[in-house]
N, C-alpha and C positions, 0 to 999 in steps of 0.2 A: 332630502338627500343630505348627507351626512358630509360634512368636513374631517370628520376624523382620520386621521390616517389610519390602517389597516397594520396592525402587530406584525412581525414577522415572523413567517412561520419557523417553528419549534426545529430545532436539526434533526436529523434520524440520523440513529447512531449505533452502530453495534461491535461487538466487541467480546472474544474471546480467547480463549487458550487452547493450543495445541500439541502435540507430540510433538520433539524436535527431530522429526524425520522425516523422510520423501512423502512419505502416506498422510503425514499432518502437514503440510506445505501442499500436498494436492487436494486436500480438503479446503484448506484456507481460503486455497483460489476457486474454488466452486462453490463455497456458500458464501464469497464475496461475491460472485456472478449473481447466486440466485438472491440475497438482499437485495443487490440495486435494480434486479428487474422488477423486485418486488415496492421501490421503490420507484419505480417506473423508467429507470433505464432499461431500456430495451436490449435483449441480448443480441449480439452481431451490428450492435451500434457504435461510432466511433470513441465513443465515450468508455462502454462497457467494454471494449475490447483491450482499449486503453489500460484500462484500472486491473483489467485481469493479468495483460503483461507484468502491469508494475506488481502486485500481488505475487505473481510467480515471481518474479525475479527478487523480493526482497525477499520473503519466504524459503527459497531455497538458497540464501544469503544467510539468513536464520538456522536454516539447516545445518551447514556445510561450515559456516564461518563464526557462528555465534552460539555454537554447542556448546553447552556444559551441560557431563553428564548427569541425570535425574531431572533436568529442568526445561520445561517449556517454554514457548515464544508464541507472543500472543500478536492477534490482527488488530487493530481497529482501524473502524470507517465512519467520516463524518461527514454528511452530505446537507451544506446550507444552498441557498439560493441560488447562488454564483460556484459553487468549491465541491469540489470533492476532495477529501484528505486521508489520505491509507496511511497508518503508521505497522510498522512491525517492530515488535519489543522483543533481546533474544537479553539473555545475563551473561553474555560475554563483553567486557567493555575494551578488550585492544581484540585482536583480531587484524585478517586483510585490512590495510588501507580501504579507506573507504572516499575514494577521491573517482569520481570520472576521469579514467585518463584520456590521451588518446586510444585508439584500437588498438588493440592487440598487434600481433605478427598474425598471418592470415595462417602459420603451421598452428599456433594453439589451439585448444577446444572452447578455453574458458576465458574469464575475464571481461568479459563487454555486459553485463547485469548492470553496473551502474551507469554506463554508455545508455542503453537503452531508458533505463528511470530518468536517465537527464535529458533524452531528447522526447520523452513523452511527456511530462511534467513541464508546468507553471512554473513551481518551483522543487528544491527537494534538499533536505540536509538531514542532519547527524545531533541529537540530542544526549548525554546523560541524563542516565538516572540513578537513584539509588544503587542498582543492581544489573547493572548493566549498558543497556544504550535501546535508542529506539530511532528510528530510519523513517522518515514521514517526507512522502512526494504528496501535491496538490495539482488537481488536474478543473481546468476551465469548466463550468458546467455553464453552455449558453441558453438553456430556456430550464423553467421551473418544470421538475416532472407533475403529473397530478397525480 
């Protein structure tokens, strides 16, 4: 029997670009769906269901608020032991406030996308970059998938 400790396992990670439209923001959130069940979150799991809101919700953040035209906004997903971390990258770097306020007025439509990322998320904040800004929530992952 070995003493060693066991390495830990490698992240799975993926990560691309998409149109900064409705149609690239409803893709983002469906091929984030289908990575993590491929990664063994199960679909209609509280986990997966989790990670699809936050997906939609920064995505069509991306869309809507972090448009410049000609350029895309990219997803990534990084799943270690304990974490799951969605970031969305748009090349707009002022734009909406990006503050969870409180709720809205219950006349609006819009407005609670970051309300929601904060009350589903660990954690979640607001990075620069080069060319833009990037939006990354972290959601608990309580058992390892296999």
């Amino acid at each position: 029997m070995s003493t060693q400790a066991r390495p830990a396992a490698a992240p799975r990670t993926f990560a691309q670009r998409f149109s900064a439209t409705p149609r690239g923001a409803r893709l983002a959130r469906r091929l984030a769906r289908y990575h993590l069940d491929g990664w063994g979150i199960a679909y209609d799991t509280e986990l997966s269901d989790a990670a699809e809101a936050i997906v939609a919700e920064l995505a069509a953040n991306a869309v809507t608020h972090g448009l410049v035209p000609g350029l895309d906004f990219e997803l990534g997903l990084t799943l270690r032991a304990d974490t799951l971390r969605i970031e969305v990258a748009d090349a707009r770097a002022e734009g909406a406030p990006l503050v969870a306020r409180d709720a809205p007025s219950p006349e609006r439509e819009t407005g609670r996308g970051l309300t929601i990322v904060a009350a589903l998320a660990v954690e979640w904040g607001v990075v620069g970059r080069k060319a833009g800004k990037t939006v990354w929530a972290e959601l608990a992952v309580l058992s390892q998938p296999h």
